[in-house]
PDB file of N, CA, C and O in Angstrom:
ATOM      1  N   UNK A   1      51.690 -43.258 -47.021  1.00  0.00           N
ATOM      2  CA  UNK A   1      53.012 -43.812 -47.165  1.00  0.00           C
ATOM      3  C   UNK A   1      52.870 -45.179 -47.830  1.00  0.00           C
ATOM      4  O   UNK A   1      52.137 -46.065 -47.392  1.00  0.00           O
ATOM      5  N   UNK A   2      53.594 -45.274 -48.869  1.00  0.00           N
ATOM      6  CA  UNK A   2      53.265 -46.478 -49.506  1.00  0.00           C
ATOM      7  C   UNK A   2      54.673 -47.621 -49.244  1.00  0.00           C
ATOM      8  O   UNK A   2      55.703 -47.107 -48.808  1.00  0.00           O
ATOM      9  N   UNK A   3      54.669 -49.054 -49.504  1.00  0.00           N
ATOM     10  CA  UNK A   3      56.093 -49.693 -48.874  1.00  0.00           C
ATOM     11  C   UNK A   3      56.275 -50.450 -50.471  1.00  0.00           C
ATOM     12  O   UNK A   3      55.357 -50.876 -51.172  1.00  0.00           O
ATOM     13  N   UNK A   4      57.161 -50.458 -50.658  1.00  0.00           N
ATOM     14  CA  UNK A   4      57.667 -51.697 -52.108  1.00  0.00           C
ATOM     15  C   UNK A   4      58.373 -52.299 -51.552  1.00  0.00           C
ATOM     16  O   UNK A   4      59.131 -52.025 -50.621  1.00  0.00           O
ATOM     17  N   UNK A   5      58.092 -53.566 -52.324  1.00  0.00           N
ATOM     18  CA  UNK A   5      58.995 -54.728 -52.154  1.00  0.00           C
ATOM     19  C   UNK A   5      59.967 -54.910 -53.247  1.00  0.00           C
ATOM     20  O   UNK A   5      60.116 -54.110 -54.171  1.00  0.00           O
ATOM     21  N   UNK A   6      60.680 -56.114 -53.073  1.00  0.00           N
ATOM     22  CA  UNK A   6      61.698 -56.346 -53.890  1.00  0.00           C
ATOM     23  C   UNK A   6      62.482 -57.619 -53.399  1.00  0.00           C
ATOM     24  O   UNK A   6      63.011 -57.769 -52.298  1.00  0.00           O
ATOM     25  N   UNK A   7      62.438 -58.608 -54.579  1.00  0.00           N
ATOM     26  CA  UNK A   7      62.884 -59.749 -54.401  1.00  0.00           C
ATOM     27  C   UNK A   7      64.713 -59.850 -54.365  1.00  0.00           C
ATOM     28  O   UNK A   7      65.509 -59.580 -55.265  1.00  0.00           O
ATOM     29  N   UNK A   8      64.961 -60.333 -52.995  1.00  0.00           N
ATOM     30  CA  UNK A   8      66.761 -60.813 -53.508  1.00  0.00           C
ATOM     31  C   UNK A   8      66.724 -61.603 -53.112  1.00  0.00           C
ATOM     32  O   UNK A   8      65.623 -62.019 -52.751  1.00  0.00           O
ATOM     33  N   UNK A   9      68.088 -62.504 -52.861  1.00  0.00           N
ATOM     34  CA  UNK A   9      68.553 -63.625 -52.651  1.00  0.00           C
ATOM     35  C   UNK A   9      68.246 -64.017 -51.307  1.00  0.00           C
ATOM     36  O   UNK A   9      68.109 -65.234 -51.180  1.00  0.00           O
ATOM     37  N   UNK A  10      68.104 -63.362 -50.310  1.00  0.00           N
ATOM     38  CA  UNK A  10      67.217 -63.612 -48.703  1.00  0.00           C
ATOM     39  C   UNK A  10      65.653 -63.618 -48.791  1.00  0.00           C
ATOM     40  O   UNK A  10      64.870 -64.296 -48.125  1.00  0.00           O
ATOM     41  N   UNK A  11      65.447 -62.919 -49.536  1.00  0.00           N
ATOM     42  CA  UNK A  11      63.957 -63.157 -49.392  1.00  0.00           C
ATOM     43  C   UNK A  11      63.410 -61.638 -50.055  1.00  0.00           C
ATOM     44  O   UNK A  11      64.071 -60.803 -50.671  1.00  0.00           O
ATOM     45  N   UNK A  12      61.866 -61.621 -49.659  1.00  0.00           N
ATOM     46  CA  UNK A  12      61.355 -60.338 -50.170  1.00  0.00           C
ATOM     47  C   UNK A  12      61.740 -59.118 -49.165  1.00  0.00           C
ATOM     48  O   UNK A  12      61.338 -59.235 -48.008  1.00  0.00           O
ATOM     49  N   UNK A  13      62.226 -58.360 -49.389  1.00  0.00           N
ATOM     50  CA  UNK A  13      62.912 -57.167 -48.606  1.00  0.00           C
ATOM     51  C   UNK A  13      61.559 -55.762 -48.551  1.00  0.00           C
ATOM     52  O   UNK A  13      60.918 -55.409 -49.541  1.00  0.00           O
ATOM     53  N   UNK A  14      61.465 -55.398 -47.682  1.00  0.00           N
ATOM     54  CA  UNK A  14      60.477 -54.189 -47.687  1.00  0.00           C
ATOM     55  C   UNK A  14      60.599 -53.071 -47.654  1.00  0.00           C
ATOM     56  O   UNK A  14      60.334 -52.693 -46.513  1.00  0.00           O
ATOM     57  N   UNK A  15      60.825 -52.382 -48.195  1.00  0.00           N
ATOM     58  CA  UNK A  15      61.356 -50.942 -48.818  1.00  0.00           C
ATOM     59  C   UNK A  15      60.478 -50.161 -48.048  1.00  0.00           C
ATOM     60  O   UNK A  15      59.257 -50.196 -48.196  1.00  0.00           O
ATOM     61  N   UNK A  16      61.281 -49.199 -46.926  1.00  0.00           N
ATOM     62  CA  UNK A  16      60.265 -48.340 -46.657  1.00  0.00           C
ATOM     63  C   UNK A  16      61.109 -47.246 -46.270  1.00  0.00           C
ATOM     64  O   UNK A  16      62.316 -47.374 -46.475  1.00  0.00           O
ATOM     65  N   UNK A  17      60.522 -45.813 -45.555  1.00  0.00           N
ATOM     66  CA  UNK A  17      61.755 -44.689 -45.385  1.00  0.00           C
ATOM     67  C   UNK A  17      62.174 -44.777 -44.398  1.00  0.00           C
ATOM     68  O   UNK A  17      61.263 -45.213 -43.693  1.00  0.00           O
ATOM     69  N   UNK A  18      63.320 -44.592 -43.633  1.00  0.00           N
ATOM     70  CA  UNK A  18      63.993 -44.515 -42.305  1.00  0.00           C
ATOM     71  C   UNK A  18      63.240 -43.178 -41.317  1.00  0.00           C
ATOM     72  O   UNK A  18      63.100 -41.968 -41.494  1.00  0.00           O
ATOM     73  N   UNK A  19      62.892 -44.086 -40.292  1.00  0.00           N
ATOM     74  CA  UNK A  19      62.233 -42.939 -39.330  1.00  0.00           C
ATOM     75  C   UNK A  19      62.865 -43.490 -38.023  1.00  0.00           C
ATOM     76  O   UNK A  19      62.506 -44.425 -37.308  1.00  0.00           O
ATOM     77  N   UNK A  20      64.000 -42.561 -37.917  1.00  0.00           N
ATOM     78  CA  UNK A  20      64.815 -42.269 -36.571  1.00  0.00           C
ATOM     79  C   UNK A  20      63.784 -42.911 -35.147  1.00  0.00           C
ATOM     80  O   UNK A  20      62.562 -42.767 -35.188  1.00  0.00           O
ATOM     81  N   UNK A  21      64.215 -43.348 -34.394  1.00  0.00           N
ATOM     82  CA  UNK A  21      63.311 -44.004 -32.889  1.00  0.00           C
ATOM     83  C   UNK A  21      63.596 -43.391 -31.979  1.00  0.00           C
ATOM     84  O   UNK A  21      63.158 -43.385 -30.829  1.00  0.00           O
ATOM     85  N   UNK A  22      65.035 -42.348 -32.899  1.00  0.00           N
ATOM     86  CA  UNK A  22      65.077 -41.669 -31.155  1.00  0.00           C
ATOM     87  C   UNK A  22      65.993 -42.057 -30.090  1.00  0.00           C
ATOM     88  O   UNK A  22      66.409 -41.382 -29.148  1.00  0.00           O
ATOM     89  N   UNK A  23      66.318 -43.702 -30.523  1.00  0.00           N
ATOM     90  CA  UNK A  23      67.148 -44.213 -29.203  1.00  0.00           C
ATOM     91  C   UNK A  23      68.032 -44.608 -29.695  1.00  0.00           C
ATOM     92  O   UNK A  23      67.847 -45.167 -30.776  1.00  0.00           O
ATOM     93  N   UNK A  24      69.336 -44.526 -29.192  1.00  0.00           N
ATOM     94  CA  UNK A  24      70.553 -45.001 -29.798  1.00  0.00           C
ATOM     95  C   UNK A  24      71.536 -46.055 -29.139  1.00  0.00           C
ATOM     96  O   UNK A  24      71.745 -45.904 -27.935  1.00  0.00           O
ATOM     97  N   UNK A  25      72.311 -47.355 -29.945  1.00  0.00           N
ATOM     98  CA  UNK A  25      72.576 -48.493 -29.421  1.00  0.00           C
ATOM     99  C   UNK A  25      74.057 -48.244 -28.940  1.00  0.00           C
ATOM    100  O   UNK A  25      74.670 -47.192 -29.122  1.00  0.00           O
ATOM    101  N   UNK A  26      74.574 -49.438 -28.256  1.00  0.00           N
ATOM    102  CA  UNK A  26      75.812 -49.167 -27.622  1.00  0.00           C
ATOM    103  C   UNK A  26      76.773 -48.494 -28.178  1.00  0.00           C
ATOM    104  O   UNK A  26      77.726 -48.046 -27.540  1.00  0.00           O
ATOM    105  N   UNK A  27      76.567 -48.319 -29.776  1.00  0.00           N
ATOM    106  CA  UNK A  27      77.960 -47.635 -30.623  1.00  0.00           C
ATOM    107  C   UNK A  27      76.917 -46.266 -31.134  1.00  0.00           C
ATOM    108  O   UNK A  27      77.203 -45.828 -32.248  1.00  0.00           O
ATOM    109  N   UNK A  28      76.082 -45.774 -30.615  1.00  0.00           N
ATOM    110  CA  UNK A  28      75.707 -44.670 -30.852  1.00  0.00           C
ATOM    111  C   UNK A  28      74.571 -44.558 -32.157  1.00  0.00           C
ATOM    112  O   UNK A  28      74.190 -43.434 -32.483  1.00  0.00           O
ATOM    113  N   UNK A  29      74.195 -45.442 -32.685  1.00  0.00           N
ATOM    114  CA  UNK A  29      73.539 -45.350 -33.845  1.00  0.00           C
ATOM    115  C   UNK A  29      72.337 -45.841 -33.533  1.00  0.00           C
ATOM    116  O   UNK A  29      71.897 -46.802 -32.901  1.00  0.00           O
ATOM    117  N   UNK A  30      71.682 -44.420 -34.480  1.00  0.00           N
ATOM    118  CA  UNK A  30      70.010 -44.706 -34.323  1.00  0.00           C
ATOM    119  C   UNK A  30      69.635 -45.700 -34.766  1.00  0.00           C
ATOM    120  O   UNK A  30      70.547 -46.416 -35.178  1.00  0.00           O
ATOM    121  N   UNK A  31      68.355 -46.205 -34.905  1.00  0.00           N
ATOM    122  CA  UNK A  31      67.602 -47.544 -35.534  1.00  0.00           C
ATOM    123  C   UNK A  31      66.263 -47.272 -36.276  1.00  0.00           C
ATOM    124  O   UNK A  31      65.931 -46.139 -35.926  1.00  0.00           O
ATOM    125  N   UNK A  32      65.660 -47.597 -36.835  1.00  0.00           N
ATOM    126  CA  UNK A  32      64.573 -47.107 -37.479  1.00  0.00           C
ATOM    127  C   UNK A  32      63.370 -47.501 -36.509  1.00  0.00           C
ATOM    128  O   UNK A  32      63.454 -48.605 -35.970  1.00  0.00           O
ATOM    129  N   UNK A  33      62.541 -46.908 -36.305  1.00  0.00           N
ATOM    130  CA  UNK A  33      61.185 -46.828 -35.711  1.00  0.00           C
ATOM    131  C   UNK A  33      60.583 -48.199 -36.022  1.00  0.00           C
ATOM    132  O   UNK A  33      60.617 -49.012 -35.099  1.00  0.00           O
ATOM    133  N   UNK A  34      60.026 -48.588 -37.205  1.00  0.00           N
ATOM    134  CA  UNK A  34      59.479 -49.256 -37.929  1.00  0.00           C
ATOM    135  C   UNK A  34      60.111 -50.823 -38.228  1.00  0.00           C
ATOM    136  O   UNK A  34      59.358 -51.754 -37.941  1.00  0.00           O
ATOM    137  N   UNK A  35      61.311 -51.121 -38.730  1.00  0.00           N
ATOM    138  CA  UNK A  35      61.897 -52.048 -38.549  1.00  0.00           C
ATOM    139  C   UNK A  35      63.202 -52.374 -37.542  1.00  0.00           C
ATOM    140  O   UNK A  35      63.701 -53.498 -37.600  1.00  0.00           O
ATOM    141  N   UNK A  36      63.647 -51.555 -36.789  1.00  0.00           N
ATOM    142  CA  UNK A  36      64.770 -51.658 -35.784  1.00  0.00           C
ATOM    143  C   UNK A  36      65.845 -51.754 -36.300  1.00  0.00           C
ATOM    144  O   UNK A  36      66.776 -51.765 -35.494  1.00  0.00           O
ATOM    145  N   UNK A  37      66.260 -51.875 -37.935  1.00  0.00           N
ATOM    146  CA  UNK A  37      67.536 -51.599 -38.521  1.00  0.00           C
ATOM    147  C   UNK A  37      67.973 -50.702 -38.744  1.00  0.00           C
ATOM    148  O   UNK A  37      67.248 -49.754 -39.045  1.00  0.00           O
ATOM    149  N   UNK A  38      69.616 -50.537 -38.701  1.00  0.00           N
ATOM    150  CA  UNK A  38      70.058 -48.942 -39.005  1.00  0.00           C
ATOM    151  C   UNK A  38      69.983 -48.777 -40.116  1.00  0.00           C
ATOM    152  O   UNK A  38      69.742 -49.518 -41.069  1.00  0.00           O
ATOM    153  N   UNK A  39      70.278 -47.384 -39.968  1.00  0.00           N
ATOM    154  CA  UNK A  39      69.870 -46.340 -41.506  1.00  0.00           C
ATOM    155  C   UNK A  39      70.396 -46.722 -42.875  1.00  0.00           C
ATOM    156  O   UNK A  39      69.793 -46.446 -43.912  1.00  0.00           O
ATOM    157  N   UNK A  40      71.769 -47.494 -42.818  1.00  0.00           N
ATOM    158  CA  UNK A  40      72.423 -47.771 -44.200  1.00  0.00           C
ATOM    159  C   UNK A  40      72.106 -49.263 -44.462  1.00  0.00           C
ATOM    160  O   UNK A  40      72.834 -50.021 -45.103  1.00  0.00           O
ATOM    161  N   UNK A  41      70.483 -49.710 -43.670  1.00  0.00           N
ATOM    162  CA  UNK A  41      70.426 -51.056 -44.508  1.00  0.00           C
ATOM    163  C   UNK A  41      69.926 -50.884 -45.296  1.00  0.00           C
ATOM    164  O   UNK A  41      69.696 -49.695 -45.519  1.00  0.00           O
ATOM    165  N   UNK A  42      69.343 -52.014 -46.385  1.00  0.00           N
ATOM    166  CA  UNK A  42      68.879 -51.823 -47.803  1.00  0.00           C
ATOM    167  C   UNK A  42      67.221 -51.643 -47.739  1.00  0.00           C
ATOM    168  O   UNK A  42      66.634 -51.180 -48.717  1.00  0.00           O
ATOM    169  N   UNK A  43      66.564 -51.998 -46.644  1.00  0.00           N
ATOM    170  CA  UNK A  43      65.496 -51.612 -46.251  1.00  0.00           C
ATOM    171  C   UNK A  43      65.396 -50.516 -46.520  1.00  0.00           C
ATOM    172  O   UNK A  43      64.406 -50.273 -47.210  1.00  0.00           O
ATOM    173  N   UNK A  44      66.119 -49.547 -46.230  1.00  0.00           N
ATOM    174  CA  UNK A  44      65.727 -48.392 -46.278  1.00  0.00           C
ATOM    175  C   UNK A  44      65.905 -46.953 -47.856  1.00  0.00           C
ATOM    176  O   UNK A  44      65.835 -45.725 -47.913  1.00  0.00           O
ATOM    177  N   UNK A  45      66.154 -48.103 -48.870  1.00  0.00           N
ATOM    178  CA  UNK A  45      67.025 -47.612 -49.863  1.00  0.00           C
ATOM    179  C   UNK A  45      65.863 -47.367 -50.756  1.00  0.00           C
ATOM    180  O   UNK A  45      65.728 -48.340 -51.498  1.00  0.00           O
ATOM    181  N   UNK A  46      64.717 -46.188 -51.039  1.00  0.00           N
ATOM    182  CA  UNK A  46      64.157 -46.054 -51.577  1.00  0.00           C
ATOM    183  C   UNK A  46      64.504 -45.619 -53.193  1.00  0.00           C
ATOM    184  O   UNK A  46      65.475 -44.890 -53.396  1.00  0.00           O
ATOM    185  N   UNK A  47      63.536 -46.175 -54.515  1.00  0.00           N
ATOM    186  CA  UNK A  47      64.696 -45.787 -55.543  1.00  0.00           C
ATOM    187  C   UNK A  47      64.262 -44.378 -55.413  1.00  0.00           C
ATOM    188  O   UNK A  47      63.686 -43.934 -54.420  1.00  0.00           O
ATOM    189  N   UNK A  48      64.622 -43.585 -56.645  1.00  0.00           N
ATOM    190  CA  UNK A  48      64.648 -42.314 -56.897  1.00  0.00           C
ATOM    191  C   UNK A  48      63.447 -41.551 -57.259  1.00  0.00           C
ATOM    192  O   UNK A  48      62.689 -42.284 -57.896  1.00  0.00           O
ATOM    193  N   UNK A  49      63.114 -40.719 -57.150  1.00  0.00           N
ATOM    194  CA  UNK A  49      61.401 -40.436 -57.867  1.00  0.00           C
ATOM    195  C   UNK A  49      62.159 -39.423 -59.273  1.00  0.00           C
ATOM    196  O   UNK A  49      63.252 -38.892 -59.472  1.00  0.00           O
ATOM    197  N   UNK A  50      60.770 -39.561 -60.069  1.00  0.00           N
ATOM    198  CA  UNK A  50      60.776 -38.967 -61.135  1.00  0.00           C
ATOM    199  C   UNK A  50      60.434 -37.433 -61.200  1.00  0.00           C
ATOM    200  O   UNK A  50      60.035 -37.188 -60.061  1.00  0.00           O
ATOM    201  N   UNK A  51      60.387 -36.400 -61.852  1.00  0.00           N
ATOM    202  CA  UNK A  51      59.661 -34.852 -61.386  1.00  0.00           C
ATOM    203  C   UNK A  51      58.600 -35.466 -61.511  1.00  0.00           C
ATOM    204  O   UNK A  51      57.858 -35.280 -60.546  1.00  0.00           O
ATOM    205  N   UNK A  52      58.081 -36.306 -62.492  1.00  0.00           N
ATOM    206  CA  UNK A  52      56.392 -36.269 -62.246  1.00  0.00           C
ATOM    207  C   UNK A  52      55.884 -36.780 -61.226  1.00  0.00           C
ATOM    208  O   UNK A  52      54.898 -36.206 -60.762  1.00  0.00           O
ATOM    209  N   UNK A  53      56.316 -37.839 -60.647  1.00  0.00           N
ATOM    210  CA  UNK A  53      56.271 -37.709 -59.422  1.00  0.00           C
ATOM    211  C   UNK A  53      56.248 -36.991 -58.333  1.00  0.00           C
ATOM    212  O   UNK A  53      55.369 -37.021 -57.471  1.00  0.00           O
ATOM    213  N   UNK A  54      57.842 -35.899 -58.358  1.00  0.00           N
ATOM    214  CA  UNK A  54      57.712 -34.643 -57.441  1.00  0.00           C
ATOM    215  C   UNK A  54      56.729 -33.826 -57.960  1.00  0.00           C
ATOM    216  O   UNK A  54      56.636 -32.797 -57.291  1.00  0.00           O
ATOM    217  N   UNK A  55      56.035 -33.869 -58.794  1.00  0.00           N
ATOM    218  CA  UNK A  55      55.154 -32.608 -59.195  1.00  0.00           C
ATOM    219  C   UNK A  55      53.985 -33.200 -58.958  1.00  0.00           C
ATOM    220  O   UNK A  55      53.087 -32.358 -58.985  1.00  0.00           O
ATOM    221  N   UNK A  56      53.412 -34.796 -58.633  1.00  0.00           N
ATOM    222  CA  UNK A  56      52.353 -34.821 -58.366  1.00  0.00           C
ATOM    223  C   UNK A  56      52.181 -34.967 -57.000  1.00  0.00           C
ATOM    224  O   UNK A  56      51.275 -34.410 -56.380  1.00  0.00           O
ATOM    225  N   UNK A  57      52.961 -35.646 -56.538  1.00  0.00           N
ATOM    226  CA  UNK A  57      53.312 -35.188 -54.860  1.00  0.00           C
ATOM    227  C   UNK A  57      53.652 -33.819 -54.482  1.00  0.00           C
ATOM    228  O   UNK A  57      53.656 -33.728 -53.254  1.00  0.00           O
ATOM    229  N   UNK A  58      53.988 -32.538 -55.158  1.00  0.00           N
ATOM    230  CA  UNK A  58      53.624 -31.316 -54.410  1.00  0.00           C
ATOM    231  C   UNK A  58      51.968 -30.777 -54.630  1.00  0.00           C
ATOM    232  O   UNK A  58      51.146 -30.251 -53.879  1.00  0.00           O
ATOM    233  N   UNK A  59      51.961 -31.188 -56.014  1.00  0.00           N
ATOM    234  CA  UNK A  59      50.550 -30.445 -55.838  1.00  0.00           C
ATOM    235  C   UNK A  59      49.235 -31.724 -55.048  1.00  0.00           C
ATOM    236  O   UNK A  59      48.023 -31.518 -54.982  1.00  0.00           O
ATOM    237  N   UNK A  60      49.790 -32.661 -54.675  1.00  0.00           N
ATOM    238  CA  UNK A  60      49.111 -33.494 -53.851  1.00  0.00           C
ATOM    239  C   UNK A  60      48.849 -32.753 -51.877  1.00  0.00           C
ATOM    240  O   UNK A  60      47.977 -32.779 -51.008  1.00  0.00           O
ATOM    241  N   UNK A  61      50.098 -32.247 -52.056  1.00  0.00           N
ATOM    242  CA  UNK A  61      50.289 -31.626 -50.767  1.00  0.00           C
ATOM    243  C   UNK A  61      49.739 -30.060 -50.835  1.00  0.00           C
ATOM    244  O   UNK A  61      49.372 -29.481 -49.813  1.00  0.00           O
ATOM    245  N   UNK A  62      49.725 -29.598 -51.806  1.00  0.00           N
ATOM    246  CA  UNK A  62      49.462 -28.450 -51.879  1.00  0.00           C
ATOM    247  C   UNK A  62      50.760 -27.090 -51.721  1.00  0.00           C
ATOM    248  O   UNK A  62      50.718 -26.032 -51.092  1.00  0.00           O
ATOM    249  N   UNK A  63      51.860 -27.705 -52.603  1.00  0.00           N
ATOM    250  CA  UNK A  63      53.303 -27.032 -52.694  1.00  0.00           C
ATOM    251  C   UNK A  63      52.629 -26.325 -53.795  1.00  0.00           C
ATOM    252  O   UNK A  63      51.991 -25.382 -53.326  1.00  0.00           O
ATOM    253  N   UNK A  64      52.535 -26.393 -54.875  1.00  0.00           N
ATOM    254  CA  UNK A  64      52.112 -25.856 -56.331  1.00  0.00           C
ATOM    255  C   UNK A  64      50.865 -25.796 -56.157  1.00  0.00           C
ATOM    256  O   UNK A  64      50.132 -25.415 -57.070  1.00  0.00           O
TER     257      UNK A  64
END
């Protein structure tokens, strides 16, 4: 699992994927495992991959 960063106006932000914790706060919403923010922060906003990407990540996994 790899993490990117990215500079904004708060500081360097750490891009990584949302992994549910499982536990949910007084208004019902999960939090991420990893950083304790919910799912629609920008933390969690990975950009888009390319096919070559998906194609080297399946045959990395052994999909293709």
């Amino acid at each position: 699992m790899t993490t990117r960063t990215r500079r904004s106006q708060s500081g360097t932000v750490r891009i990584h994927p949302y992994i549910p914790d499982g536990v949910t706060d007084q208004q019902g919403n999960d939090r991420c495992l990893q950083c304790r923010l919910p799912r629609n922060n920008r933390t969690h906003g990975l950009p888009e991959r390319t096919d070559d990407e998906k194609a080297a990540e399946a045959r990395r996994t052994g999909e293709k």
